[in-house]
FIKOLZA-1660 file (N, C-alpha, C; in steps of 0.1 Angstrom, whole numbers, plus 5000, padded with zeros to 4 digits):
% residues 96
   i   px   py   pz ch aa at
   1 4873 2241 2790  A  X  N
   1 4873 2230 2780  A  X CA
   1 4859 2230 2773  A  X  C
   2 4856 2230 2762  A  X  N
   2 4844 2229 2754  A  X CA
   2 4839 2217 2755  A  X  C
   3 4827 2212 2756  A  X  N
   3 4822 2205 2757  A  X CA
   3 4811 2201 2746  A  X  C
   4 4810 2185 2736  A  X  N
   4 4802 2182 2730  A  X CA
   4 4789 2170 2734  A  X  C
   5 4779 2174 2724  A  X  N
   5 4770 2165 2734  A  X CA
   5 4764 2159 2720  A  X  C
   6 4758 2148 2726  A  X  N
   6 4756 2135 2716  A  X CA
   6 4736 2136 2727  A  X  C
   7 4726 2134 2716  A  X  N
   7 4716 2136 2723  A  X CA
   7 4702 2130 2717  A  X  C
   8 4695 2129 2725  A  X  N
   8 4680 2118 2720  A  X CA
   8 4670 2128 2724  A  X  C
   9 4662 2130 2719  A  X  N
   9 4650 2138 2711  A  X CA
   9 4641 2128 2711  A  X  C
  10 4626 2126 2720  A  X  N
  10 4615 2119 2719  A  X CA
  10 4602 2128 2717  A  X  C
  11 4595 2125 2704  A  X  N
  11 4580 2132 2705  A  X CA
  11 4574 2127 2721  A  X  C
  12 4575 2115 2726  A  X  N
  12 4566 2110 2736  A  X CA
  12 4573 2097 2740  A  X  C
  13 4570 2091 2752  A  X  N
  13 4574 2074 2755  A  X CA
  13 4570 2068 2745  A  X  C
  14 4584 2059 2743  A  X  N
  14 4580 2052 2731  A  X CA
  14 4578 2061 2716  A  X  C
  15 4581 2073 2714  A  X  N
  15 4573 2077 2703  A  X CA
  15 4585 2082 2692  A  X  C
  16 4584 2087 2685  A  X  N
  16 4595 2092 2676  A  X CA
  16 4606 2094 2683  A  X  C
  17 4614 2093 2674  A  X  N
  17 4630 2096 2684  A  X CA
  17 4640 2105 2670  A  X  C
  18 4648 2114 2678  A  X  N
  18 4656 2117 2667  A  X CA
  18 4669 2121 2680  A  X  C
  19 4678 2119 2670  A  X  N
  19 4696 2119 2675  A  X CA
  19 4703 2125 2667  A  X  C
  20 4711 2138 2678  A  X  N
  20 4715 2148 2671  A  X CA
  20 4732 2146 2678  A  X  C
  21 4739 2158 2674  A  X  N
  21 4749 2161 2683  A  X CA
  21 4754 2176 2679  A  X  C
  22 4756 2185 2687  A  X  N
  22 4758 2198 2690  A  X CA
  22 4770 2204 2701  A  X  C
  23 4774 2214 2696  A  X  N
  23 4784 2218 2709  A  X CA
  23 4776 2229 2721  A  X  C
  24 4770 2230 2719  A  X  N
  24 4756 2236 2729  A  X CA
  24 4744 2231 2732  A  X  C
  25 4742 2222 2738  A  X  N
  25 4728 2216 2738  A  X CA
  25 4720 2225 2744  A  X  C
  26 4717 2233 2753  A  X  N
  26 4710 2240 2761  A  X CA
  26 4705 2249 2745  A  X  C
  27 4710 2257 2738  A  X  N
  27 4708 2265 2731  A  X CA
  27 4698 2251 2713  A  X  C
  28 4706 2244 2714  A  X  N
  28 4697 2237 2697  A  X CA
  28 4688 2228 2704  A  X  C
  29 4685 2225 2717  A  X  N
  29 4674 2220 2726  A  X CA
  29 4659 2229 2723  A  X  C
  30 4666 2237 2733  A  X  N
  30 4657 2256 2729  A  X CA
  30 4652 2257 2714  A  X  C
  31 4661 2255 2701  A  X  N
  31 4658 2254 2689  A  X CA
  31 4644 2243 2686  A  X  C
  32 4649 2235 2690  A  X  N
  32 4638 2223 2687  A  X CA
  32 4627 2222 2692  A  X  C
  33 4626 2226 2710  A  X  N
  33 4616 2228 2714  A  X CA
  33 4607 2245 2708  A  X  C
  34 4615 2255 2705  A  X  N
  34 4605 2259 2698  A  X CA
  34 4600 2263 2688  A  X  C
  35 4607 2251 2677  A  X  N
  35 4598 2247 2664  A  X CA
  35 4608 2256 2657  A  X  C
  36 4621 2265 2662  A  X  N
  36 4629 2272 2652  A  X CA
  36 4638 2264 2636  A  X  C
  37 4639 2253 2637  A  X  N
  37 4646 2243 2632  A  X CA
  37 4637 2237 2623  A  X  C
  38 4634 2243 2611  A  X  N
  38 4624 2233 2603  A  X CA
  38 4630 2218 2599  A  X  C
  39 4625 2207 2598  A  X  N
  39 4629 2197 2592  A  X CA
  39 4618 2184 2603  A  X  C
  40 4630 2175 2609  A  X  N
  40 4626 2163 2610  A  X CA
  40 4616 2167 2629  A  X  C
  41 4620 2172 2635  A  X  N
  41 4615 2175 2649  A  X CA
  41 4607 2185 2644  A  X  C
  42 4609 2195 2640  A  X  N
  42 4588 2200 2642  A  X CA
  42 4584 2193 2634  A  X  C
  43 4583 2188 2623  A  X  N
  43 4574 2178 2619  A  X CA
  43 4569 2172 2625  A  X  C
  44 4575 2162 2638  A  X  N
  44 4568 2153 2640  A  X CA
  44 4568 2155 2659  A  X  C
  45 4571 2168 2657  A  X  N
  45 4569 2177 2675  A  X CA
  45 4579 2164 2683  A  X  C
  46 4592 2164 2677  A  X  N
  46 4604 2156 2685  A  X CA
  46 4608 2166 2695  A  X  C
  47 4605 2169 2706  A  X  N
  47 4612 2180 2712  A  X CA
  47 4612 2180 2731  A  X  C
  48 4612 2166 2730  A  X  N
  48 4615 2162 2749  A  X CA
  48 4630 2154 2744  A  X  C
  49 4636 2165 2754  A  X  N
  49 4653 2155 2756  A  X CA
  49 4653 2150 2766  A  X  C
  50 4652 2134 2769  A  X  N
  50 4653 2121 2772  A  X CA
  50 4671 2116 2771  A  X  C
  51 4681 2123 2765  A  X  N
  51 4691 2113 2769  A  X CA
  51 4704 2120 2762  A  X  C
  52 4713 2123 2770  A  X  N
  52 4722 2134 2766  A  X CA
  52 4736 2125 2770  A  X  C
  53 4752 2126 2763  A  X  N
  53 4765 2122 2765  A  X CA
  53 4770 2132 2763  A  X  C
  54 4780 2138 2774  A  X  N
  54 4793 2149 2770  A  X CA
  54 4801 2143 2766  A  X  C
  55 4811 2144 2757  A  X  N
  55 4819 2148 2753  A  X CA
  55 4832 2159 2752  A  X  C
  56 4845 2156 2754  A  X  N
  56 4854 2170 2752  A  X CA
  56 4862 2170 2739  A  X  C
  57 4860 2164 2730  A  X  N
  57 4861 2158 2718  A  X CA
  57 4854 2157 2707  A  X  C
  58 4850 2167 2694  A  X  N
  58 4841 2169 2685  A  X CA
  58 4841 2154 2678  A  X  C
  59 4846 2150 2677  A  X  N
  59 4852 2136 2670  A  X CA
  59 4847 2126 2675  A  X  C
  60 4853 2125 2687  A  X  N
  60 4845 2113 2696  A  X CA
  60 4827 2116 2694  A  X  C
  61 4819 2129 2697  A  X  N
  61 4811 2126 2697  A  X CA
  61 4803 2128 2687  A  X  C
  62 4805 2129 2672  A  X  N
  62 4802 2128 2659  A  X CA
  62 4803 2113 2658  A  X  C
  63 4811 2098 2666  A  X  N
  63 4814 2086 2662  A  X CA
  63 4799 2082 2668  A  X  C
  64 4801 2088 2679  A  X  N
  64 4790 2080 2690  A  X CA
  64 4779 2086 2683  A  X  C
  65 4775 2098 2678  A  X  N
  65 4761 2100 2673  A  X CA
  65 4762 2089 2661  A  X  C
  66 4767 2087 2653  A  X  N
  66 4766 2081 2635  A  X CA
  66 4765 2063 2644  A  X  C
  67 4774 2064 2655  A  X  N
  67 4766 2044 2662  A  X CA
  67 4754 2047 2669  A  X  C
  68 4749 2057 2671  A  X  N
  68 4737 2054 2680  A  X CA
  68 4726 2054 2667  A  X  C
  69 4726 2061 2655  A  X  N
  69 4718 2066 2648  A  X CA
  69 4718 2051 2637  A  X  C
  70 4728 2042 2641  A  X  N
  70 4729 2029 2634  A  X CA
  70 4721 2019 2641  A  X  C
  71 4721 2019 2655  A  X  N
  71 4713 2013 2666  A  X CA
  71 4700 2007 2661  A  X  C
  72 4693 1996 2666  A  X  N
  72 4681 1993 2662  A  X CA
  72 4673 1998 2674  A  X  C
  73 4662 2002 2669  A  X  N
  73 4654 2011 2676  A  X CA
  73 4652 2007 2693  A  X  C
  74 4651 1992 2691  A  X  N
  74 4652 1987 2708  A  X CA
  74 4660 1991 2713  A  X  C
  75 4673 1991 2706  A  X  N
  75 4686 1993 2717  A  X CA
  75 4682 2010 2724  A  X  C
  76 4678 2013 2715  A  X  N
  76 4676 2026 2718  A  X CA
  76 4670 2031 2724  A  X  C
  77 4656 2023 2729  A  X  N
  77 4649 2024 2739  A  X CA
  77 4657 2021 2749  A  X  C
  78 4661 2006 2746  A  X  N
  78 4667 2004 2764  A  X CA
  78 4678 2013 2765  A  X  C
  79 4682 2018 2760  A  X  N
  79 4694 2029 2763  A  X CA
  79 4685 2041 2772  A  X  C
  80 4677 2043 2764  A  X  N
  80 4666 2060 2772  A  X CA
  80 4659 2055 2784  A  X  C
  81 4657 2041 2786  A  X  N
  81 4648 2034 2796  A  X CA
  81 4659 2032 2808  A  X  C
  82 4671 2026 2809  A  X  N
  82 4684 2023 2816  A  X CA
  82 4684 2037 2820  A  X  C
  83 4687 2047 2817  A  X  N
  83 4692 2058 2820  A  X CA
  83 4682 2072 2827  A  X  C
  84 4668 2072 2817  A  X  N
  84 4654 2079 2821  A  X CA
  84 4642 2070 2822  A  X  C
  85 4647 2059 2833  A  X  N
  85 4631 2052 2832  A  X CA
  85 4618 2064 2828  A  X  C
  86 4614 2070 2833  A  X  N
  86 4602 2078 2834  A  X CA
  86 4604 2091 2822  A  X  C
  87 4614 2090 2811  A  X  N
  87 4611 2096 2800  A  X CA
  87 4611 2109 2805  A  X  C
  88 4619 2115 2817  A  X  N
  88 4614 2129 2819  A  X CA
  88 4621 2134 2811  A  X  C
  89 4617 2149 2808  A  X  N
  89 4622 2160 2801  A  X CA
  89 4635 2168 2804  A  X  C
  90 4648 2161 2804  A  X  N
  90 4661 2163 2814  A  X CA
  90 4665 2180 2808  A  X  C
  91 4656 2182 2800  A  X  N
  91 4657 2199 2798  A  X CA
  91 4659 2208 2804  A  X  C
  92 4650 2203 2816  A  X  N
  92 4647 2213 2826  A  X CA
  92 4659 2208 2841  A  X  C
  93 4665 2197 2838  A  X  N
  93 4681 2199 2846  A  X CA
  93 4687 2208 2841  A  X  C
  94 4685 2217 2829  A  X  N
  94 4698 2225 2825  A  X CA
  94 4695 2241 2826  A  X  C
  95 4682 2239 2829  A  X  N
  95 4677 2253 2831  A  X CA
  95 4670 2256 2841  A  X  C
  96 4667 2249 2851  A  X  N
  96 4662 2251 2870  A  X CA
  96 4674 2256 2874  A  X  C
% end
């Protein structure tokens, strides 16, 4: 079964945030972190993944990205805080 992911992009704690969603995260992660993807993340070096949702449903998780991307910024914190108190880089769960 394919799997879709709904996902949070932090420059730093507390710092820029960007929310994507992709049917490969391990691979448009890799994109972002290394600067392949011109636009809004290398601009502003968005490229620690802090907070990821699967999905088996492209639908379902195109809904969930366009409400989280409506979210006010706190919610959004406490959402990355609830889940990664310590802001780690859950990148490297997908590739250790």
């Amino acid at each position: 079964m394919k799997e879709y992911w709904v996902y949070i992009l932090a420059s730093q704690r507390n710092g820029t945030l960007y929310i994507g969603m992709t049917g490969d995260l391990l691979f448009r992660v890799e994109l972002h972190k290394n600067k392949i993807m011109a636009g809004f993340t290398k601009k502003y070096n968005v490229t620690r993944l802090v907070y990821y949702e699967s999905f088996d449903n492209p639908t379902h998780a195109i809904i969930r990205e366009k409400q989280l991307k409506k979210w006010k910024r706190q919610w959004k914190l406490k959402l990355i805080e609830e889940n990664n108190p310590n802001w780690t880089d859950l990148y490297d769960d997908f590739v250790a």
